[in-house]
PLY file of the C-alpha trace (Angstrom):
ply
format ascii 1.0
element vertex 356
property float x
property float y
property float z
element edge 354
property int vertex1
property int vertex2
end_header
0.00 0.00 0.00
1.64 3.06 -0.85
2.71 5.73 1.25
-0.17 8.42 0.58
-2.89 5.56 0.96
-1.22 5.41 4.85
-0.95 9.03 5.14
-4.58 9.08 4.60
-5.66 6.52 7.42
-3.05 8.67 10.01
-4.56 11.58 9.20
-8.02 10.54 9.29
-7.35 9.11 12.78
-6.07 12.13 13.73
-8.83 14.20 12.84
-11.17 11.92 14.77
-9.44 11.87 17.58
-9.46 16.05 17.67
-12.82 16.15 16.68
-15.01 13.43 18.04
-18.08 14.25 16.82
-21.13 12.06 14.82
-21.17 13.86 11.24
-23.43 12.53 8.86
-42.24 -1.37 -1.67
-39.07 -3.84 -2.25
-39.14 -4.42 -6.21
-39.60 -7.67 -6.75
-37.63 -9.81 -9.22
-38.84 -12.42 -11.46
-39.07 -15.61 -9.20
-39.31 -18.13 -12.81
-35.48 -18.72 -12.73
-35.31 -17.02 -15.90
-33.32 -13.22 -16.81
-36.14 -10.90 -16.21
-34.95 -7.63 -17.39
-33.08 -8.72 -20.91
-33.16 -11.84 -23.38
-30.78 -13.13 -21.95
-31.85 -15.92 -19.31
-29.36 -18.23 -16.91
-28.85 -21.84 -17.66
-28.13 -23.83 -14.16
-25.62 -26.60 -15.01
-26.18 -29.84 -13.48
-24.89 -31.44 -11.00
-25.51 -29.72 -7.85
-22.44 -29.78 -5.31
-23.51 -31.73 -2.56
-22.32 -32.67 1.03
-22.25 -29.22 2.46
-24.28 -28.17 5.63
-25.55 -24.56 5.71
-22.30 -22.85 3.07
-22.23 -18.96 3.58
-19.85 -18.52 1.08
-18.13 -19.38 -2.20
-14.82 -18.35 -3.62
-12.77 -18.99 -6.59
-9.07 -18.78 -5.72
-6.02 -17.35 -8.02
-4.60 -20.96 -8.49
-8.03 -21.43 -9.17
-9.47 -23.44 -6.86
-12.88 -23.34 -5.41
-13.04 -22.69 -1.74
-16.75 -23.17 0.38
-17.57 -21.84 3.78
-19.28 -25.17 4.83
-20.48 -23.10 7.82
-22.58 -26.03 10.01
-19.35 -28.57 9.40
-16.81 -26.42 10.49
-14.68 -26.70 7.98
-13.67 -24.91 4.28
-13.58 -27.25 1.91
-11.32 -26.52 -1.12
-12.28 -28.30 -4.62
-10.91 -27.88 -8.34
-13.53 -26.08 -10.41
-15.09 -29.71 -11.84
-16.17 -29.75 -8.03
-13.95 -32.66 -7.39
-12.98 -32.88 -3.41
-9.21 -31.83 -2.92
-9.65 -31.43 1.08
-10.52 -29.57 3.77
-9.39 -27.38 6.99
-11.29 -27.52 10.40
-12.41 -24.18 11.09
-15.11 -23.09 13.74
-18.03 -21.94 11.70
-16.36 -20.08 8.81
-18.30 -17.42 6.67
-16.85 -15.63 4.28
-13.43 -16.00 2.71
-10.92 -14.22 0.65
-7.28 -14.97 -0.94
-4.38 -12.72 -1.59
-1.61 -12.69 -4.16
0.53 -14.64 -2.30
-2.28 -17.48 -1.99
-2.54 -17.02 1.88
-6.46 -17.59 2.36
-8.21 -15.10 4.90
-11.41 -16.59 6.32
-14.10 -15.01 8.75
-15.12 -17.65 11.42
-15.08 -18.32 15.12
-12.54 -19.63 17.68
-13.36 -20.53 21.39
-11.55 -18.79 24.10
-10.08 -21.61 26.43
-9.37 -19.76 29.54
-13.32 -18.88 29.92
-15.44 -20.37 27.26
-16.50 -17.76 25.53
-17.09 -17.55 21.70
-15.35 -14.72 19.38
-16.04 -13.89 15.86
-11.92 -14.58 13.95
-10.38 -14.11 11.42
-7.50 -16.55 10.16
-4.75 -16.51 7.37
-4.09 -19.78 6.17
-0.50 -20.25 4.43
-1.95 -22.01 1.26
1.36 -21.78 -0.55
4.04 -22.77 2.18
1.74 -26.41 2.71
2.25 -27.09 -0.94
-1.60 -26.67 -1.08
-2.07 -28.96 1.16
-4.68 -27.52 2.55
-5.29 -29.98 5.75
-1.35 -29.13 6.62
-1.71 -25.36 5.86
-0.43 -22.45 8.86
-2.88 -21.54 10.38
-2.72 -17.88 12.07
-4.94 -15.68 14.16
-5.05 -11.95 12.89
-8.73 -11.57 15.01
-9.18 -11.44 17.55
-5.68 -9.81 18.83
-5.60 -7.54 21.55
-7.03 -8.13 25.40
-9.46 -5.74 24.59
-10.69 -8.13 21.52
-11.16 -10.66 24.25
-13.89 -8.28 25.89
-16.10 -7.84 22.85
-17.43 -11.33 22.02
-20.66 -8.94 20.61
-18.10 -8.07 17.83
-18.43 -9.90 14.55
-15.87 -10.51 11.32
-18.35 -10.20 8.94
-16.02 -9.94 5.46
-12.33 -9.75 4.03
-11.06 -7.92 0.64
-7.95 -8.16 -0.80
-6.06 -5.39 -2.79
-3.32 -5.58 -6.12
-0.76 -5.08 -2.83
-1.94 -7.68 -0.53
-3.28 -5.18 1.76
-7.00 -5.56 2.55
-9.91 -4.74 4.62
-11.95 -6.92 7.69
-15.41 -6.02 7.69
-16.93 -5.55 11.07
-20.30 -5.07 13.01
-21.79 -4.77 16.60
-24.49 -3.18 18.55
-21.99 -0.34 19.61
-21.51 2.61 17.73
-22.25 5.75 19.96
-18.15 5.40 20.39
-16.74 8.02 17.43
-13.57 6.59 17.84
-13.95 3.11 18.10
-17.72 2.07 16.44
-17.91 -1.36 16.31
-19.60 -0.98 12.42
-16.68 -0.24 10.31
-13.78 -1.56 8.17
-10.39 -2.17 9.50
-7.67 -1.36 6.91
-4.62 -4.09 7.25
-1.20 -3.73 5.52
1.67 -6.70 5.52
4.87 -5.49 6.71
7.83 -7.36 5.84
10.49 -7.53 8.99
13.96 -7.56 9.28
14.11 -11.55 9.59
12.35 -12.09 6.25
8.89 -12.81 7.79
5.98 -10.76 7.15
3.37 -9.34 9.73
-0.19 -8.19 9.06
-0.31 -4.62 10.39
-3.79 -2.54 11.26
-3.62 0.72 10.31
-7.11 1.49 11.82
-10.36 2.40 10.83
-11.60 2.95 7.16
-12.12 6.59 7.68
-15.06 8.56 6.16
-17.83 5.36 6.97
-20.92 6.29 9.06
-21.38 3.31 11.58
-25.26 3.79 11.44
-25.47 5.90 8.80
-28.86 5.09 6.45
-27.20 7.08 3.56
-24.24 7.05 1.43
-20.77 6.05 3.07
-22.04 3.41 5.55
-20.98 1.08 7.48
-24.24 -0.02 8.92
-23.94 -4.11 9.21
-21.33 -4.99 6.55
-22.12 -8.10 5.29
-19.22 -8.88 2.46
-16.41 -6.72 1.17
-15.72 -7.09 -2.44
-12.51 -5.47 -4.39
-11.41 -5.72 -8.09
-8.94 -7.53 -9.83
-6.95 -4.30 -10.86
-4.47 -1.89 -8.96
-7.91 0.05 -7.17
-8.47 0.35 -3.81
-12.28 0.88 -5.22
-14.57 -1.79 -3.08
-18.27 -2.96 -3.46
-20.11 -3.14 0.12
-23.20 -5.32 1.11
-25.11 -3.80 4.06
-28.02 -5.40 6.28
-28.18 -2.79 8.58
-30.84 -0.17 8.51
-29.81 1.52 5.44
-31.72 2.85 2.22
-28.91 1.86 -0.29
-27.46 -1.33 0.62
-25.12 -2.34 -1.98
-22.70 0.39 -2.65
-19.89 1.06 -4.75
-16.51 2.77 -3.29
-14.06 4.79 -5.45
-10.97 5.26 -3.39
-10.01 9.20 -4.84
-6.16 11.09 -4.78
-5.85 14.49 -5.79
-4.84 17.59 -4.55
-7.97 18.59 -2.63
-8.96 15.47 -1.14
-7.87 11.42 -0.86
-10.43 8.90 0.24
-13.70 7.13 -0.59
-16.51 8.77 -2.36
-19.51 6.77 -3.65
-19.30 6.12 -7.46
-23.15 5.76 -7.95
-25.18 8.56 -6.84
-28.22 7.89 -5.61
-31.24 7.16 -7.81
-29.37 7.50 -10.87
-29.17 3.63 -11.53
-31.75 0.75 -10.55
-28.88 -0.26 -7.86
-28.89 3.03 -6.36
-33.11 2.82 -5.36
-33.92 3.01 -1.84
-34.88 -0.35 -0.56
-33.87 -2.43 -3.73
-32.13 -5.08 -1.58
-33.35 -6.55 1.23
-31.37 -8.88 3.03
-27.76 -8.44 0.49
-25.08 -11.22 1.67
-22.38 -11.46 -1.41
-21.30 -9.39 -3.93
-18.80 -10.41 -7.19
-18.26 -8.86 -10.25
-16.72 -10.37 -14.06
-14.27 -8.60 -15.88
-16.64 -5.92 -17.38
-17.87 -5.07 -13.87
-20.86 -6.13 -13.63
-22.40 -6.65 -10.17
-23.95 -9.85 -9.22
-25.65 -9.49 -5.91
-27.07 -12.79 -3.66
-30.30 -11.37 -1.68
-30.69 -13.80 1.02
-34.25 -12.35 2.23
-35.37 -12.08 -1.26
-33.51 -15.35 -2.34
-32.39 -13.88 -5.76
-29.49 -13.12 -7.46
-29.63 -9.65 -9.40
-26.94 -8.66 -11.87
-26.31 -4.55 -12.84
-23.63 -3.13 -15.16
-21.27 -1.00 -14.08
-23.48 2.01 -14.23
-25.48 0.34 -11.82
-28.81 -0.53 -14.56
-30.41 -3.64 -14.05
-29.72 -7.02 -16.41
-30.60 -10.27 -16.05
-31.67 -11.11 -12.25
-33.69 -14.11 -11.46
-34.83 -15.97 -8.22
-37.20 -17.02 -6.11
-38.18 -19.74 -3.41
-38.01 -22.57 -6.28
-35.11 -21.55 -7.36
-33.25 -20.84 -3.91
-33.15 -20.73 -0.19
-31.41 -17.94 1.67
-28.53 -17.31 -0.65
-25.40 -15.83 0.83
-22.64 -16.18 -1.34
-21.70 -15.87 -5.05
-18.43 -16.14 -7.09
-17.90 -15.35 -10.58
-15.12 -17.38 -12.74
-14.66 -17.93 -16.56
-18.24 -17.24 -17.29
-19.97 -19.14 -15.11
-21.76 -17.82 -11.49
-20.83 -19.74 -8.21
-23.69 -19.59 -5.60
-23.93 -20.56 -2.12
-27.44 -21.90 -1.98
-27.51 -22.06 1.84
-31.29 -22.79 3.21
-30.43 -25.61 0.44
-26.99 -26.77 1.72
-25.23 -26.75 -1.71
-23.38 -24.74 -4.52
-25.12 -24.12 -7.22
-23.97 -22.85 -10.85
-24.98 -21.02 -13.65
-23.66 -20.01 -16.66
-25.42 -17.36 -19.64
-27.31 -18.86 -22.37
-25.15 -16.38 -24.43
-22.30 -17.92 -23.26
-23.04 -21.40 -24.14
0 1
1 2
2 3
3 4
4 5
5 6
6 7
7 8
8 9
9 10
10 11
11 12
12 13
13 14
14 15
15 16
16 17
17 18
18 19
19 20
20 21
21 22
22 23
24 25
25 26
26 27
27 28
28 29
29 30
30 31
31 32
32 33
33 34
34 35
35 36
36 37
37 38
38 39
39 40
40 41
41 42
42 43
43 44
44 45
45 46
46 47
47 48
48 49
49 50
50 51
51 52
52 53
53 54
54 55
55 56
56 57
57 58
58 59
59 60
60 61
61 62
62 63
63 64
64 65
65 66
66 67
67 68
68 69
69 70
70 71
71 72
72 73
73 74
74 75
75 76
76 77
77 78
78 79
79 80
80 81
81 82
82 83
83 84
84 85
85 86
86 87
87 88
88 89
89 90
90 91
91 92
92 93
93 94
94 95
95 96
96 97
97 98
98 99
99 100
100 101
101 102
102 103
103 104
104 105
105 106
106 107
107 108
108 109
109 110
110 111
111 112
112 113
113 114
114 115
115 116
116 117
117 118
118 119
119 120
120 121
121 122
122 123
123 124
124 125
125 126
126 127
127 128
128 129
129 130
130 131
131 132
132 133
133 134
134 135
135 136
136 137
137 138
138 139
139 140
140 141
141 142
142 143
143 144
144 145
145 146
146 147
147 148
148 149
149 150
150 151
151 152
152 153
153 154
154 155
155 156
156 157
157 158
158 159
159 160
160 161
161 162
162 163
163 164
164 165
165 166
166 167
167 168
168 169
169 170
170 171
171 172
172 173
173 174
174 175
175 176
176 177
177 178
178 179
179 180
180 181
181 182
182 183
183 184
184 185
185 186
186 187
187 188
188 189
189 190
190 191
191 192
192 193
193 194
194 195
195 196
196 197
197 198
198 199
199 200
200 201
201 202
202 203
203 204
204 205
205 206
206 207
207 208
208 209
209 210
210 211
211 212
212 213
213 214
214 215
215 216
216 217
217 218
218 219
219 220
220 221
221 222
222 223
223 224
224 225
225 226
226 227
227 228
228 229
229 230
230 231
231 232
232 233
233 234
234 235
235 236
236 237
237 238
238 239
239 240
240 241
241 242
242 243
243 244
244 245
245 246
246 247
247 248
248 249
249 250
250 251
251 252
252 253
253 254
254 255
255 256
256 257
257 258
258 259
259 260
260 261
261 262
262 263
263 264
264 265
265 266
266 267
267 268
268 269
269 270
270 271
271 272
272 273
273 274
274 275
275 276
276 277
277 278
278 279
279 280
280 281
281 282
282 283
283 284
284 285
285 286
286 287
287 288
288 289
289 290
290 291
291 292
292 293
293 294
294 295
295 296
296 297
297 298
298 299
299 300
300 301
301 302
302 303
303 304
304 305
305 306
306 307
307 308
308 309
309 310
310 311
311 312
312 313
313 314
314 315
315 316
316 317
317 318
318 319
319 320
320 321
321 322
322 323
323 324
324 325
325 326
326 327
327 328
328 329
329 330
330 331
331 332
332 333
333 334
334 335
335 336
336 337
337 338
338 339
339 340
340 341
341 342
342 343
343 344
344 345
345 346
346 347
347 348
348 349
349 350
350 351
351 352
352 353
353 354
354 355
């Protein structure tokens, strides 16, 4: 991350600490399985992947591999993309996942504190690359929770993890306090990886995502982040799922240097695009986009997947109780969608009858 991106976060967190002060009908989708809003309609390719008990999340790696949240069997399961079982890691009830350049895999997911009992919300890098991709055998290490302090706050939950071109990246995370202008528990912790003198390399918090209202119902919020999504470019630009009480809950982040200001502005204004509505989501869990940028969205409440360009109109979206049950994650990779049918404990695919 380069030296103006950290300048940003230190100043920010300045300023804060000076200041201290708070600033700042559901349309319904076609439930037939078919592309309501263009010719163009989703065929689901057969089989199912099976075996899974409540998935929250679906990923397609850089090697690629396919990794799965299988949330109720406490593990991640990693399988090559003809869904063929390469192995799996025990992890307390992971949720969402992420990999960086390096192949490390960050996943969301719980750890019990021996000393009393309790139960935290985690986060853990897994060392994909030094176990050969072994995945059983991989490092595992704790970045969440850290401090003592962590270790008071078992109300605090690791919601999401994005990675950036620089293997820096961003920990979503919620909680029921957020009176606290310095420390909300809604926000996004930035993360750099520092590379000491011995060779090794540590992940490093920088701090808060500055700018983010913890409860804010507009624009710039951090109000119950429920997946983090960056771009396979040199951006810092992110896509963020809410489910907090919000009016726009799927929002696009442009991170912004020039002379007069550096930091996040919203790319989409609101009610220019179908994605920038009040209330078009409901209940968003997973975001992805494909190399053109469009925006799939899984709508767990609504149990639909809707798809938008990149000026945030509405294309093919499709859904519906039939079709699935609570969705809450979604991949995209070489055409084809990767969804985390979880009511329905199973991945699910589709591909574009255009790209047949």
């Amino acid at each position: 991350m380069n030296r103006r991106f950290i300048y940003f976060f230190l100043f920010a967190l300045l300023f804060t600490l000076v200041n201290c002060t708070d600033k700042f009908d559901i349309t319904e989708v076609d439930t037939s399985g078919g592309g309501n809003i263009n010719d163009t309609v989703y065929i689901k390719i057969s089989p199912d992947w099976t075996g899974f008990n409540k998935p929250q999340d679906v990923m397609v790696g850089r090697e690629p591999f396919i990794y799965v949240a299988d949330t109720d069997n406490d593990r991640v399961v990693m399988l090559n993309t003809a869904g063929q079982f390469l192995g799996s890691v025990n992890i307390q009830r992971p949720t969402k996942l992420a990999q960086d350049y390096r192949l490390n895999l960050i996943v969301c997911g719980e750890l019990t504190d021996s000393a009393s009992g309790n139960v935290f919300s985690a986060v853990f890098k897994l060392d994909l690359y030094g176990a050969g991709h072994q995945i059983a055998e991989a490092k595992i290490d704790t970045i969440l929770p850290k401090s003592p302090f962590d270790f008071l706050r078992p109300d605090r939950e690791f919601t999401s993890a994005a990675v950036f071109f620089d293997n820096s990246f961003y920990v979503g995370r919620k909680g029921p306090v957020n009176s606290n202008p310095v420390d909300p528990d809604n926000a996004i912790l930035a993360y750099v990886v520092k590379k000491l003198d011995d060779g090794t390399r540590k992940d490093t918090l920088l701090g808060k995502v500055p700018g983010l209202e913890p409860v804010g119902s507009g624009l710039l919020s951090a109000s119950d982040i429920s997946s983090i999504t960056s771009f396979n470019n040199d951006t810092y630009d992110i896509i963020i799922s809410l489910t907090g009480e919000n009016s726009f809950k799927v929002q696009w982040l442009t991170f912004v240097q020039s002379s007069d200001f550096t930091g996040y502005q919203n790319r989409l204004p609101e009610f220019a695009s179908d994605m920038m509505l009040p209330e078009r989501f409901a209940k968003p869990m997973d975001v992805t986009v494909d190399p053109s940028n469009n925006i799939f969205v899984v709508d767990a409440e609504k149990d639909s997947l809707l798809k938008f360009n990149s000026f945030g109109d509405e294309r093919e979206s499709f859904g519906g109780a039939d079709v699935f049950n609570s969705p809450s994650g979604v991949a995209y990779f070489n055409r084809t969608l990767y969804i985390a049918d979880t009511g329905n404990n199973r991945i699910v695919r589709f591909v574009l009858s255009t790209d047949l």
